[in-house]
Structure formats: C-alpha cells, structure tokens
MOPAC internal coordinates of N, CA, C and O (Angstrom, degrees):
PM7 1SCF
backbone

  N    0.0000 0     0.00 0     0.00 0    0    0    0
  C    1.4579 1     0.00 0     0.00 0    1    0    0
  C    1.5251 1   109.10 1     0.00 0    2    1    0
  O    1.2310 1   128.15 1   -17.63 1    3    2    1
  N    1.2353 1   101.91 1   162.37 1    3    2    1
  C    1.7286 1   102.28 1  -170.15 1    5    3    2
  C    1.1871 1   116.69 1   -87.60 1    6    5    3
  O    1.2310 1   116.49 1   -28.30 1    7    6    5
  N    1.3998 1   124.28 1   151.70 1    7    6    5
  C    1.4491 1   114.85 1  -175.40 1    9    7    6
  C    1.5911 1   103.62 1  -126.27 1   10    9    7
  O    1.2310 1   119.80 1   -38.67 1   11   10    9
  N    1.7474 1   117.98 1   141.33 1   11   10    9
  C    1.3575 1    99.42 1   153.11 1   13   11   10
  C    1.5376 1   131.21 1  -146.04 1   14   13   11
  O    1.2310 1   124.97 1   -11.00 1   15   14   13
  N    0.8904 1   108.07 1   169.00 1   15   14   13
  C    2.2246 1   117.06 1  -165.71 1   17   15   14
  C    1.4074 1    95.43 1   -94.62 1   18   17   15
  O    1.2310 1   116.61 1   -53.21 1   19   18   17
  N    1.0560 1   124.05 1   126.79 1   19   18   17
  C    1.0577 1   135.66 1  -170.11 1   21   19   18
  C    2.3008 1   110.91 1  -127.98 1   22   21   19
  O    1.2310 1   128.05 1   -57.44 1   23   22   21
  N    1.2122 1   102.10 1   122.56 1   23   22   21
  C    1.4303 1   107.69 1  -175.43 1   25   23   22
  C    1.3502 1   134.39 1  -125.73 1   26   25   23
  O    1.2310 1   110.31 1   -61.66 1   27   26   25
  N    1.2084 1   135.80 1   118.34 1   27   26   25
  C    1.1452 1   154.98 1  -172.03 1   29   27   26
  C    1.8673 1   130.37 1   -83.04 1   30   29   27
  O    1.2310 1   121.35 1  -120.66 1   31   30   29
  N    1.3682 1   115.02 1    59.34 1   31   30   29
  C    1.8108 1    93.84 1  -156.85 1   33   31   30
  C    1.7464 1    96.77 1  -103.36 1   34   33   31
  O    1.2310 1   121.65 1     6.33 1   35   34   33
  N    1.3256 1   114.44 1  -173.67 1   35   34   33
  C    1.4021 1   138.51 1  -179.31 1   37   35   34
  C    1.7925 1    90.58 1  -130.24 1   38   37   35
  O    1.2310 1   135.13 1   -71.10 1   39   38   37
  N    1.1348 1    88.32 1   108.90 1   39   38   37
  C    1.6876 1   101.07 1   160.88 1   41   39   38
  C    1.5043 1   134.04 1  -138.74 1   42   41   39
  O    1.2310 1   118.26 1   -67.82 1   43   42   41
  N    1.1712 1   120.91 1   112.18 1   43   42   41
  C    1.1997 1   138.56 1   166.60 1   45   43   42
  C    2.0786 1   107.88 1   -16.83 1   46   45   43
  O    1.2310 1   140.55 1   -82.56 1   47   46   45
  N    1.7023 1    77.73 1    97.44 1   47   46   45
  C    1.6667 1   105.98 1   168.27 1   49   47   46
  C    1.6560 1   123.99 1   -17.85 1   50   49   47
  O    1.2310 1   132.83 1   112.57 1   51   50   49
  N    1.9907 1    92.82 1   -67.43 1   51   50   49
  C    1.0877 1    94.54 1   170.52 1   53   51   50
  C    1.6597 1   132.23 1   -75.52 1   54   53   51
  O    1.2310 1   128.53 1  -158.43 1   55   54   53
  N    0.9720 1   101.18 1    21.57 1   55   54   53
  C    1.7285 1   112.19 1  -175.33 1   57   55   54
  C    1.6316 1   107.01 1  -110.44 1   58   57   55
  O    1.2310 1   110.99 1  -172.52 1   59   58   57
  N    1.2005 1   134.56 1     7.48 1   59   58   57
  C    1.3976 1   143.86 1  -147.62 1   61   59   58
  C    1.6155 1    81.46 1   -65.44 1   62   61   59
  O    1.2310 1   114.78 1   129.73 1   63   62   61
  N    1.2074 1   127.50 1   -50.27 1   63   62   61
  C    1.6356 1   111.05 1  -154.91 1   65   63   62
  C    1.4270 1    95.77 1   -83.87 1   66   65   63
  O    1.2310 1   110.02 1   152.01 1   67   66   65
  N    1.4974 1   136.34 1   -27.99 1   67   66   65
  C    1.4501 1   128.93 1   169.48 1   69   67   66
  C    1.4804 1   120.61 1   -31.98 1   70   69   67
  O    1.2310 1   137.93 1   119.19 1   71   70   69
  N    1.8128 1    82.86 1   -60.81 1   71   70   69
  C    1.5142 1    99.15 1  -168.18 1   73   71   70
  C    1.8568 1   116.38 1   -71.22 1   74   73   71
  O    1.2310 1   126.23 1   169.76 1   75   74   73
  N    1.6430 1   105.64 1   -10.24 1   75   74   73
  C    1.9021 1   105.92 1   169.30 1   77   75   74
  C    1.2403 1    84.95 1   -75.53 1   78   77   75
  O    1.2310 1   103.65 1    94.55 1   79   78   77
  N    1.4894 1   147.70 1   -85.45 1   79   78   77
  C    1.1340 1   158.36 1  -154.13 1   81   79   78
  C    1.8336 1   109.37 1   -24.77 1   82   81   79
  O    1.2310 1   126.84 1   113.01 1   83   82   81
  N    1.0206 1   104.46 1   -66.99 1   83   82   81
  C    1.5261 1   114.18 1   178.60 1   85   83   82
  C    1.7908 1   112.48 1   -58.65 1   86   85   83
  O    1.2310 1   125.00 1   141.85 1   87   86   85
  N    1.2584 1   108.00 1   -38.15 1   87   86   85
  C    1.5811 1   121.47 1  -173.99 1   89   87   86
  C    1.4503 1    88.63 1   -82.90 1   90   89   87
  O    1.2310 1   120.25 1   134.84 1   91   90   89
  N    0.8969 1   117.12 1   -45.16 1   91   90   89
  C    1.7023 1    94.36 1   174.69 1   93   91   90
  C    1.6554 1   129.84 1   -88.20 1   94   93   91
  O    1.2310 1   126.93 1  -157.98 1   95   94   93
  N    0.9728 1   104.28 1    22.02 1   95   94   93
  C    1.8614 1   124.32 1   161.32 1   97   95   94
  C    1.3710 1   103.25 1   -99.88 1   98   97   95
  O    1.2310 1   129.70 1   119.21 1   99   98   97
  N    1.2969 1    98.91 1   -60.79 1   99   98   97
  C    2.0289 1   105.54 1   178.38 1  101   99   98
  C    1.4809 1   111.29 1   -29.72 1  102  101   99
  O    1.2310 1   137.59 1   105.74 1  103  102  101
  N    1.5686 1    83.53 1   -74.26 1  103  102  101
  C    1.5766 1   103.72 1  -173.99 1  105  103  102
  C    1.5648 1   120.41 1   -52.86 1  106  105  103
  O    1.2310 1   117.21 1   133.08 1  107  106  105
  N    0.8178 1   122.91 1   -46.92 1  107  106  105
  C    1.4714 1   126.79 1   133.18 1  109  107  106
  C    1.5807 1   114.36 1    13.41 1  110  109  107
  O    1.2310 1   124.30 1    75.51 1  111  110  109
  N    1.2941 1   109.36 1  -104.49 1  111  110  109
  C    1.2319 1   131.05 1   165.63 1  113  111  110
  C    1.1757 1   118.50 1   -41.02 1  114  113  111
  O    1.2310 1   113.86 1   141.86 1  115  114  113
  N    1.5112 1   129.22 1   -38.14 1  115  114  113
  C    1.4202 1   113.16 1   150.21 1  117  115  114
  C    1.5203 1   128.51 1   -32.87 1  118  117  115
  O    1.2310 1   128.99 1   117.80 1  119  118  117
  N    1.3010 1   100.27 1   -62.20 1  119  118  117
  C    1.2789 1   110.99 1  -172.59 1  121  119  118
  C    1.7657 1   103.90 1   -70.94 1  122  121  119
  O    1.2310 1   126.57 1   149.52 1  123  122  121
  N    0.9975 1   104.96 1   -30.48 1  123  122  121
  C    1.6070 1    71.80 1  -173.92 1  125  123  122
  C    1.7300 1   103.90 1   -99.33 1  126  125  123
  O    1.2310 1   123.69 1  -160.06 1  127  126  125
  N    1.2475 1   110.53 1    19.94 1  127  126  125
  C    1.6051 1   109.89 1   160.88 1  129  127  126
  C    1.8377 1   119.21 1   -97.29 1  130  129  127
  O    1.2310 1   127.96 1  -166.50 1  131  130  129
  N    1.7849 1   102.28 1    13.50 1  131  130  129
  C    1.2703 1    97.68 1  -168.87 1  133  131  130
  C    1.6715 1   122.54 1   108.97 1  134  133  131
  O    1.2310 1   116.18 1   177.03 1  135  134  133
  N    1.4280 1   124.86 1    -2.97 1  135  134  133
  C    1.3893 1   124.84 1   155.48 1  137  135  134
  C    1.1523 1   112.41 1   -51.31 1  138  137  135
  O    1.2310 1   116.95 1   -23.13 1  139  138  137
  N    1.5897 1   123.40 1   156.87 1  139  138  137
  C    1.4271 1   132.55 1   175.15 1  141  139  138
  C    1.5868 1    91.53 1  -110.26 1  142  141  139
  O    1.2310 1   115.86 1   139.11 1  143  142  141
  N    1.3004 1   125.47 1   -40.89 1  143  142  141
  C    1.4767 1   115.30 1  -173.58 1  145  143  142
  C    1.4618 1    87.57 1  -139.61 1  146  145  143
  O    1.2310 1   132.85 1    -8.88 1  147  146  145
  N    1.7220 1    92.78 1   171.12 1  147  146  145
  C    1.8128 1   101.59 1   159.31 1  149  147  146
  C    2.0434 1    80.22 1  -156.27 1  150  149  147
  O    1.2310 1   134.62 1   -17.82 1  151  150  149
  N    1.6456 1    89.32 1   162.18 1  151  150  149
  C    1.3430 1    92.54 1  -144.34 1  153  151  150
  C    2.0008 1    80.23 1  -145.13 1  154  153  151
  O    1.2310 1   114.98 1   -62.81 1  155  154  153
  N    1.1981 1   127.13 1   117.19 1  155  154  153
  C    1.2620 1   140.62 1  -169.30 1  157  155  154
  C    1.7778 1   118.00 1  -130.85 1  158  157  155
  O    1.2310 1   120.02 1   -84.93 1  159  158  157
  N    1.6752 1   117.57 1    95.07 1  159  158  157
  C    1.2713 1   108.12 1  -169.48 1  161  159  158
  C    1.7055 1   102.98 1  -140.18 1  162  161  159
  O    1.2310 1   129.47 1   -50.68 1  163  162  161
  N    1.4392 1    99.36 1   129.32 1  163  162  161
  C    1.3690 1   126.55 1  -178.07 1  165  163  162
  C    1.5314 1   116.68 1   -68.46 1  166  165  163
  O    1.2310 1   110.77 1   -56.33 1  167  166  165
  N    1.1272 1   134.96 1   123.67 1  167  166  165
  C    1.0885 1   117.53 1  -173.01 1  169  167  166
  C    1.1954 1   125.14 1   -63.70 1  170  169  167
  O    1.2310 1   124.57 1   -15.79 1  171  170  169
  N    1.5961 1   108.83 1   164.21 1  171  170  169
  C    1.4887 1    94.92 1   171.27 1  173  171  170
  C    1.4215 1   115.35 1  -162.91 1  174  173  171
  O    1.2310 1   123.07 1   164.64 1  175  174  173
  N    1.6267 1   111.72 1   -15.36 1  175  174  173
  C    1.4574 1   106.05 1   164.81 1  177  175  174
  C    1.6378 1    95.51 1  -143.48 1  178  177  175
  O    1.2310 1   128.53 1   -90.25 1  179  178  177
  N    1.4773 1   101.18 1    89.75 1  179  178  177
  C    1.4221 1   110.80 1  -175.60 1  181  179  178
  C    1.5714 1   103.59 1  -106.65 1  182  181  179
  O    1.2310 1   117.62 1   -88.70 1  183  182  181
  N    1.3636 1   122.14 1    91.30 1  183  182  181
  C    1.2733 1   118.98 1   168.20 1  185  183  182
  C    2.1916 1   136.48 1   -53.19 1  186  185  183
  O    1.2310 1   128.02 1   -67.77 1  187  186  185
  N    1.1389 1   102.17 1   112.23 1  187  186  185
  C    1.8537 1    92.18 1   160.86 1  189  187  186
  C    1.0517 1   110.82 1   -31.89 1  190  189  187
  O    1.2310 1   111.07 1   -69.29 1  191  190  189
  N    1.3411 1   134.41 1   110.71 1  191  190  189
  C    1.0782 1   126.53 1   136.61 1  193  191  190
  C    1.8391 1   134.35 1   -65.95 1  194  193  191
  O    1.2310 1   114.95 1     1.50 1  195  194  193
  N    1.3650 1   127.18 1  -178.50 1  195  194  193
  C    1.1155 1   123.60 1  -155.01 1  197  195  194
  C    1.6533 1    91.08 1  -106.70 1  198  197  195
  O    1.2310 1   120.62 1   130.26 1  199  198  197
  N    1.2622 1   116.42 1   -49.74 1  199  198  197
  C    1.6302 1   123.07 1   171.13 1  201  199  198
  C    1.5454 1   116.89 1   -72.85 1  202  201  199
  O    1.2310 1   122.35 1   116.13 1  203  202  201
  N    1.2199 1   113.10 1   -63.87 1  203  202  201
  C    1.1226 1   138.64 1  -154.28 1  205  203  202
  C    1.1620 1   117.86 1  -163.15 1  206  205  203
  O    1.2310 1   116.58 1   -33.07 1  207  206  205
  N    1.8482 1   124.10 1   146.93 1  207  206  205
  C    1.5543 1   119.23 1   175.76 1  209  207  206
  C    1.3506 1    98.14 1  -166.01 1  210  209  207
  O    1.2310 1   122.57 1   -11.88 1  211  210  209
  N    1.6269 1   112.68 1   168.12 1  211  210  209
  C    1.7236 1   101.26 1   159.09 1  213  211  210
  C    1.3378 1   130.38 1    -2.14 1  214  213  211
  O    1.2310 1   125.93 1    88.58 1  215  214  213
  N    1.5096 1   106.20 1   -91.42 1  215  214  213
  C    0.9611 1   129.25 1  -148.29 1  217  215  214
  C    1.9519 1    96.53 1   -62.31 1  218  217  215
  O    1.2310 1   120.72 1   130.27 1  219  218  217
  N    1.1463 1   116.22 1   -49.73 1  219  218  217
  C    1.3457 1    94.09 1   167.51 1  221  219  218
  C    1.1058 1   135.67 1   -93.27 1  222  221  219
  O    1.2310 1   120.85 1  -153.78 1  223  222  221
  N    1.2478 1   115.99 1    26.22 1  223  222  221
  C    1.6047 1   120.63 1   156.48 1  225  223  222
  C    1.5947 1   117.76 1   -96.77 1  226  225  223
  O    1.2310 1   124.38 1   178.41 1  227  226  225
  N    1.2614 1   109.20 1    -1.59 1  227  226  225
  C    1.1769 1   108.36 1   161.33 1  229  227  226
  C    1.9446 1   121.81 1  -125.03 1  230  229  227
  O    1.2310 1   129.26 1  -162.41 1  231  230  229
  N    1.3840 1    99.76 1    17.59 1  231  230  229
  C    1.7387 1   121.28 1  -175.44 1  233  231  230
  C    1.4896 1    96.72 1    37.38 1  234  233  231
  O    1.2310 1   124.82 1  -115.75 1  235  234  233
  N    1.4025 1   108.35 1    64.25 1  235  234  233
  C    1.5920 1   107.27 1   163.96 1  237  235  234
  C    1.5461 1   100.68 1   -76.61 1  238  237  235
  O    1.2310 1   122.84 1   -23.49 1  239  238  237
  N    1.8679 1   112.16 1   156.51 1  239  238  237
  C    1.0367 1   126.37 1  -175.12 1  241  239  238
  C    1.4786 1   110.39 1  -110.61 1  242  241  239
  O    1.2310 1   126.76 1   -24.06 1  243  242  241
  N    1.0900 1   104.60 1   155.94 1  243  242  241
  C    1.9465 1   104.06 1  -170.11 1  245  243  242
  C    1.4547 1    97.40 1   -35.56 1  246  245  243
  O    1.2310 1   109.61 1   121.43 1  247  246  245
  N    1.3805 1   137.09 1   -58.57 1  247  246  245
  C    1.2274 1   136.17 1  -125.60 1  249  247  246
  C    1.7749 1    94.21 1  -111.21 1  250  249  247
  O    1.2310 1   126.81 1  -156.01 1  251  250  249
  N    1.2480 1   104.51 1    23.99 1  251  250  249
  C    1.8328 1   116.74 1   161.47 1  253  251  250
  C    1.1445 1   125.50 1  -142.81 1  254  253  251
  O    1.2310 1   126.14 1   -30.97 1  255  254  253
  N    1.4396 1   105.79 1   149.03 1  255  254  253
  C    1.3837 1   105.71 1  -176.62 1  257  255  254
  C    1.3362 1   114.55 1  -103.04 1  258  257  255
  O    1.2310 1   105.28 1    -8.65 1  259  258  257
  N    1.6892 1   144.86 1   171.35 1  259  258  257
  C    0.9987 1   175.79 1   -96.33 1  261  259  258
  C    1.7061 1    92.03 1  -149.40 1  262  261  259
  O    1.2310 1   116.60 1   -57.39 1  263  262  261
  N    1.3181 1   124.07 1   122.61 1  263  262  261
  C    1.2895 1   119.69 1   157.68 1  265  263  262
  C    1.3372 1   115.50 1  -115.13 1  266  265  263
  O    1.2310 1   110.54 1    -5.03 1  267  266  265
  N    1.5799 1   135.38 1   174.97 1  267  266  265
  C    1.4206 1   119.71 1  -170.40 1  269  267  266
  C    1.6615 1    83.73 1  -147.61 1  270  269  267
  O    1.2310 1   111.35 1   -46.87 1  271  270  269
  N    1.4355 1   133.89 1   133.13 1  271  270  269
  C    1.1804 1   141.08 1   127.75 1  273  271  270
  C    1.2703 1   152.16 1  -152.17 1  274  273  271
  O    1.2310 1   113.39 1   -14.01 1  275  274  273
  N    1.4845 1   130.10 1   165.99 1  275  274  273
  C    1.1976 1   129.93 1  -156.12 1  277  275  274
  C    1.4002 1   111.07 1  -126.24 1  278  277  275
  O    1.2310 1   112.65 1   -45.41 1  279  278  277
  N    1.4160 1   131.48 1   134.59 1  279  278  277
  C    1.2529 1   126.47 1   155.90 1  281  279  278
  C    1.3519 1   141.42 1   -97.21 1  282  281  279
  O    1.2310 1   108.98 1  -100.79 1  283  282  281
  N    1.4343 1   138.25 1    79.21 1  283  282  281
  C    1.5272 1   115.38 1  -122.92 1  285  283  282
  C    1.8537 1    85.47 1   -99.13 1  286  285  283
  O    1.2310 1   125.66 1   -52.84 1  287  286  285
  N    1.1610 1   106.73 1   127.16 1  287  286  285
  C    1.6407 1   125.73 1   172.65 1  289  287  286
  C    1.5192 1   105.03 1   -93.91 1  290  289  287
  O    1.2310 1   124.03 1   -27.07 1  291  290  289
  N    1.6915 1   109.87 1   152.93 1  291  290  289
  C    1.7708 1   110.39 1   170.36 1  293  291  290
  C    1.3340 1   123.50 1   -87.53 1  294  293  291
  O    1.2310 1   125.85 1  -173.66 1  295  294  293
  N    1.1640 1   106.36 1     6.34 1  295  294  293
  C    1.4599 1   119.13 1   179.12 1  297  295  294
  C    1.4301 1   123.41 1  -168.08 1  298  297  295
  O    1.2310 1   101.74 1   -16.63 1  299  298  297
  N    1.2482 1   150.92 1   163.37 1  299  298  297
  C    1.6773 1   146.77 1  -164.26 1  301  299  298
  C    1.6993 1    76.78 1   -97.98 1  302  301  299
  O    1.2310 1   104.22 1   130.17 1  303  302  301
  N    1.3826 1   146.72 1   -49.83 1  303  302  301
  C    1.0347 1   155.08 1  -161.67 1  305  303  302
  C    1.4362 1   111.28 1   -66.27 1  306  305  303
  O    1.2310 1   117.16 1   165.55 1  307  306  305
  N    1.6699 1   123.00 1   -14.45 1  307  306  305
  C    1.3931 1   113.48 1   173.65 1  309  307  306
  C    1.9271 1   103.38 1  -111.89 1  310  309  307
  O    1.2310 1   127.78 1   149.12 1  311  310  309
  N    1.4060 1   102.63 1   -30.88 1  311  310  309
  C    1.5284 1   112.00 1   170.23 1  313  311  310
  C    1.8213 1   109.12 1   -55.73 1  314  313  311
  O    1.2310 1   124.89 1   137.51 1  315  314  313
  N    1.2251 1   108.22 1   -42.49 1  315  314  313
  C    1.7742 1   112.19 1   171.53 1  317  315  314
  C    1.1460 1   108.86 1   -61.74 1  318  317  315
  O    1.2310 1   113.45 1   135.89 1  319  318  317
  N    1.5531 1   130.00 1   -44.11 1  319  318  317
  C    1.2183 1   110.85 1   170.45 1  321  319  318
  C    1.1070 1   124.56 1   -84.76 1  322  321  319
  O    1.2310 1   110.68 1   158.57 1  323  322  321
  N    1.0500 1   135.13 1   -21.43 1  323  322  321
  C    1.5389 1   147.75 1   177.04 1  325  323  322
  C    2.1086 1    91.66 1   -55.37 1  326  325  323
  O    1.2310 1   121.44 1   121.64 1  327  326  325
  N    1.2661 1   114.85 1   -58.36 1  327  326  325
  C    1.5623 1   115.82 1  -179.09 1  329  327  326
  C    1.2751 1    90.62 1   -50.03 1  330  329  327
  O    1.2310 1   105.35 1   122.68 1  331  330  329
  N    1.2621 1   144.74 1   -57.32 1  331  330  329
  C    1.7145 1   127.52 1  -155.39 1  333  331  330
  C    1.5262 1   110.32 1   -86.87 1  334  333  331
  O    1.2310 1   118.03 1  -176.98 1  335  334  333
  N    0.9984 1   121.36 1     3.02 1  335  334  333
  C    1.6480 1   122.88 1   172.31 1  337  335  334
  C    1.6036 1    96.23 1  -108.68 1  338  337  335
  O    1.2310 1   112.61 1   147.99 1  339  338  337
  N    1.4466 1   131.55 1   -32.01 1  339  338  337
  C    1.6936 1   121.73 1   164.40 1  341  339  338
  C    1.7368 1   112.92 1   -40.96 1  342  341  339
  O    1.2310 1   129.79 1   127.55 1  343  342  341
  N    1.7013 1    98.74 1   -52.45 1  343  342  341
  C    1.5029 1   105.29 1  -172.51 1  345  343  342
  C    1.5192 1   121.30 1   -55.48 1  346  345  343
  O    1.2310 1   120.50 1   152.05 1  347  346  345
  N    1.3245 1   116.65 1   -27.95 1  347  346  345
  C    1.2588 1   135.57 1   170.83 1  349  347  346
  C    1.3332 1   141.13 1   -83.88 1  350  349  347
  O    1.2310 1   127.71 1   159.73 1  351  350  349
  N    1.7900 1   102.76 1   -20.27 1  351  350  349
  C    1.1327 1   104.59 1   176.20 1  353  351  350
  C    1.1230 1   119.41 1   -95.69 1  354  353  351
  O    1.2310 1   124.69 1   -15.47 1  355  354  353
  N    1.2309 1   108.60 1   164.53 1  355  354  353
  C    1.9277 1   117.79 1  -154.99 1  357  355  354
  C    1.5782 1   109.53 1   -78.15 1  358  357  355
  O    1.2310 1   126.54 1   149.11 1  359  358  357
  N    1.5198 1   105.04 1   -30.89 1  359  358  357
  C    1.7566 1    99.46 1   175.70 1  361  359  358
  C    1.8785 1    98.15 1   -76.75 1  362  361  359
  O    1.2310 1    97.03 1   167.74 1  363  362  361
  N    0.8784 1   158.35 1   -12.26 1  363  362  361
  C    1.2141 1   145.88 1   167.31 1  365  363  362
  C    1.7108 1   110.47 1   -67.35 1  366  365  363
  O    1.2310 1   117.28 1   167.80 1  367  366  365
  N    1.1587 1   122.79 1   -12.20 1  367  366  365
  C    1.5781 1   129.42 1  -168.71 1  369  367  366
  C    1.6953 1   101.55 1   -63.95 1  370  369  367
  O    1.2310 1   120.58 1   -81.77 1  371  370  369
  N    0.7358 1   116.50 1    98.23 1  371  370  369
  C    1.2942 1   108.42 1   174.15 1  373  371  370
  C    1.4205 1   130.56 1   -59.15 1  374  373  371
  O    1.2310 1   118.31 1   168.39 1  375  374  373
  N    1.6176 1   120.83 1   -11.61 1  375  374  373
  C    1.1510 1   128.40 1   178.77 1  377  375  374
  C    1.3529 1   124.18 1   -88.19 1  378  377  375
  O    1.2310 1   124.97 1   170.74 1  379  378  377
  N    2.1245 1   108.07 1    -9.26 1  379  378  377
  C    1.5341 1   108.01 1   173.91 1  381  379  378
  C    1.4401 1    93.71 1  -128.18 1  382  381  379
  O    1.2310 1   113.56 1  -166.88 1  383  382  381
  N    1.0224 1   129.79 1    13.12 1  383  382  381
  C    1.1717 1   121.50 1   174.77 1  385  383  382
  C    1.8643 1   109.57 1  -108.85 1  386  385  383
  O    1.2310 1   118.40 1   -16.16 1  387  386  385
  N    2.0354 1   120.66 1   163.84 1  387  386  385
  C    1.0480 1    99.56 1  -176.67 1  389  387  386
  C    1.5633 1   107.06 1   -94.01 1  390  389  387
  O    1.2310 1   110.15 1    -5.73 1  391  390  389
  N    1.3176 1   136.10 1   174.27 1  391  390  389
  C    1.4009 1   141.65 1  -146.36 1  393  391  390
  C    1.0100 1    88.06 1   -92.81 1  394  393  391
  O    1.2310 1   124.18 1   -10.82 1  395  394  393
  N    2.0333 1   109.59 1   169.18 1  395  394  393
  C    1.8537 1   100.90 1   172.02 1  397  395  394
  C    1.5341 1    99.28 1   -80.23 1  398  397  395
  O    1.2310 1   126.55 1    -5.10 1  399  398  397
  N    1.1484 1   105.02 1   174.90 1  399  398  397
  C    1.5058 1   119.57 1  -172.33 1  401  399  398
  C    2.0872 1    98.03 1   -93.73 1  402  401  399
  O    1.2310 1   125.12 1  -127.74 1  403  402  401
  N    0.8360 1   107.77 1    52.26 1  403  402  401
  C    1.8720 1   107.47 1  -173.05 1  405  403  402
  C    2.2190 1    99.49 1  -169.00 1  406  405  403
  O    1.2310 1   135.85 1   -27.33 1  407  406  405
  N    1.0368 1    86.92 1   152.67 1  407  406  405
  C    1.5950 1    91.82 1   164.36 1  409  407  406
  C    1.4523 1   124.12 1   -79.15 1  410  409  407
  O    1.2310 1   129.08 1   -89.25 1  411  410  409
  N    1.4553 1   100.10 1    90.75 1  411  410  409
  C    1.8399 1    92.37 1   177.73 1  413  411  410
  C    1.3899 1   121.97 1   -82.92 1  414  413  411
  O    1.2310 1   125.71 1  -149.00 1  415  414  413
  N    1.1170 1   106.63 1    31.00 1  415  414  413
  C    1.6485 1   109.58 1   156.18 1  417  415  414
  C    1.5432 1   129.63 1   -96.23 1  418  417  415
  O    1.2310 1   134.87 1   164.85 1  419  418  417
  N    1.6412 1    88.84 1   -15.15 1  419  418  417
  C    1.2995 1    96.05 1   172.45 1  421  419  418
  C    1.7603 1   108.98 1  -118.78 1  422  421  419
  O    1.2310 1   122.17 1  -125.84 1  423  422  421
  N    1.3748 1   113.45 1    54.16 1  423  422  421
  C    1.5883 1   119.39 1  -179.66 1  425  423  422
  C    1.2478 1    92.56 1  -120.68 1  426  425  423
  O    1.2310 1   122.90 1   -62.79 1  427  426  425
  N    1.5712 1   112.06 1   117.21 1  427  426  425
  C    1.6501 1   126.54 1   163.75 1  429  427  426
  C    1.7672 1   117.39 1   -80.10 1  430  429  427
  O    1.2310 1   125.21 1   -57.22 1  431  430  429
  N    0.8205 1   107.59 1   122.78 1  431  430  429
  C    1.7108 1   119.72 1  -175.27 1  433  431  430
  C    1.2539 1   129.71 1  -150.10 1  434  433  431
  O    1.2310 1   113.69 1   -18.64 1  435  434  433
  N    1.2744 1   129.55 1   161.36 1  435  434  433
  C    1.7524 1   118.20 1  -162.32 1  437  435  434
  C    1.5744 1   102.04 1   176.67 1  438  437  435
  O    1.2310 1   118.70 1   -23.50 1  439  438  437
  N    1.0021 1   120.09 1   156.50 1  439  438  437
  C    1.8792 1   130.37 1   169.83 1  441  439  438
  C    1.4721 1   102.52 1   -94.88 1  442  441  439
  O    1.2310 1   132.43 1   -47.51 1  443  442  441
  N    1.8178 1    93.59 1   132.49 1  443  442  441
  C    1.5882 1   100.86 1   165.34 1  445  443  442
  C    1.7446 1   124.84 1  -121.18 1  446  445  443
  O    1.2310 1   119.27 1   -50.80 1  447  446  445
  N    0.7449 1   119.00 1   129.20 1  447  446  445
  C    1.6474 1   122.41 1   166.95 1  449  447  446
  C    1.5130 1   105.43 1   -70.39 1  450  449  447
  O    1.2310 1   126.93 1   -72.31 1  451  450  449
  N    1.4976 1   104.27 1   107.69 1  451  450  449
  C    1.6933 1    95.99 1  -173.83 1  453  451  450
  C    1.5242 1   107.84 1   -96.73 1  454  453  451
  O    1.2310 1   120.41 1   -64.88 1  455  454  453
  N    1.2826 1   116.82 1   115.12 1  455  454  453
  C    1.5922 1   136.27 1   172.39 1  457  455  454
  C    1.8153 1   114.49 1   -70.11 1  458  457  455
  O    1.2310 1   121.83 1   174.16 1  459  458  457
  N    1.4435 1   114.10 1    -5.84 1  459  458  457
  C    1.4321 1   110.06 1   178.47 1  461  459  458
  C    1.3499 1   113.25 1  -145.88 1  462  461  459
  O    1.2310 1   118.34 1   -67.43 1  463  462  461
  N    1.3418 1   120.77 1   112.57 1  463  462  461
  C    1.4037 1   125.22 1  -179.78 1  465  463  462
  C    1.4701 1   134.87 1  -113.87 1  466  465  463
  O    1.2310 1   125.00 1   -92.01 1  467  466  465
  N    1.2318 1   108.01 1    87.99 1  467  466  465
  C    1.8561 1    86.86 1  -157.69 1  469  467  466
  C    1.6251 1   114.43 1  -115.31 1  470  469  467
  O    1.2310 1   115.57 1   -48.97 1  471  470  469
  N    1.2288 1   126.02 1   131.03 1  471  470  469
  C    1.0533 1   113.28 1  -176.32 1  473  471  470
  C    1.6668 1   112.41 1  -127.79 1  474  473  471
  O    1.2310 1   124.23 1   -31.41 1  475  474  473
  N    1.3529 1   109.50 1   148.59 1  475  474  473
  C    1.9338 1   104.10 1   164.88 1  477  475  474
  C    1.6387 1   118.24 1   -34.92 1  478  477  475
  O    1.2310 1   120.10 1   180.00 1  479  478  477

C-alpha cells in the first residue's frame, strides 16, 4: 500500500526561485531513492484561522509564504529505506552542501498511511 511524507515549511517570499531550486535537488533524490511522485505547492490562499492554521504552525513571518508538500512512496517499506540511504548520502551533509533557503526548525512533517483514495 502506498505511503506518503507530507511537509509543511515557512519560506521567505522573496526566495520563491531559491526555494524551486533546492526542492528540485531534494526532490531529486526522492525519486531516485524510490518516490513515485513528489508534489511541491506554494501558497496561495492560506486563510487565518481562528484557532490555528498553516501559517502558525509553522510561525511563518509576514515576509513568507506557506509551502505545502507531499512525497507519495509505494510502500512505508521503500520510504524507510529511502530515510537510511538520505542519512548517508553525501548531498544531505550539511557541512558541504548549501543550506535550505527556509527555517527547518520550524518545518512540520510526518508519514501517512492513506485510508482514502479517490480518483475520476
């Protein structure tokens, strides 16, 4: 069954072409660790909420926007390994490689087992 990673960042507006640039190295490596898709969307009608919303679950700052993405894997069993060949590989090193262009301390993310699939 399919599995997917799902991601949440705050990234600096004026960086929009940084942040394709980097997502498309990342993403990259998804795919060739075994992604079926990767799925990259800029915000654009991200409402305040009254409790809670995006933007403050990831303490975006006026001058960033809301990003949304997904990695959809064919199994939790190739995405698990796909995580232990990330840890190892040399473009993930953060010490020779350049940083993402966003605060990844404040990027919410997690694996889902998707129970509903519907398509046309």
């Amino acid at each position: 069954m399919a599995y997917i990673d799902g991601f949440v960042i705050a990234a600096p507006t004026a960086n929009k072409e940084k942040f394709l640039e980097h997502a498309r190295r990342m993403d990259s490596i998804f795919i060739e660790f075994g992604a079926t898709r990767v799925v990259e969307a800029w915000g654009d009608d991200v409402p305040d909420g009254k409790q809670t919303d995006f933007k403050r679950a990831v303490q975006a700052k006026e001058d960033e926007t809301v990003a949304f993405a997904w990695v959809e894997w064919p199994d939790k069993a190739t995405r698990d390994a796909a995580m232990e060949k990330f840890r190892s590989d040399p473009r993930m090193n953060p010490e020779t490689n350049e940083p993402p262009p966003f605060d990844g301390k404040r990027m919410i993310f997690g694996g889902f087992v998707p129970v509903l699939d519907l398509k046309k």
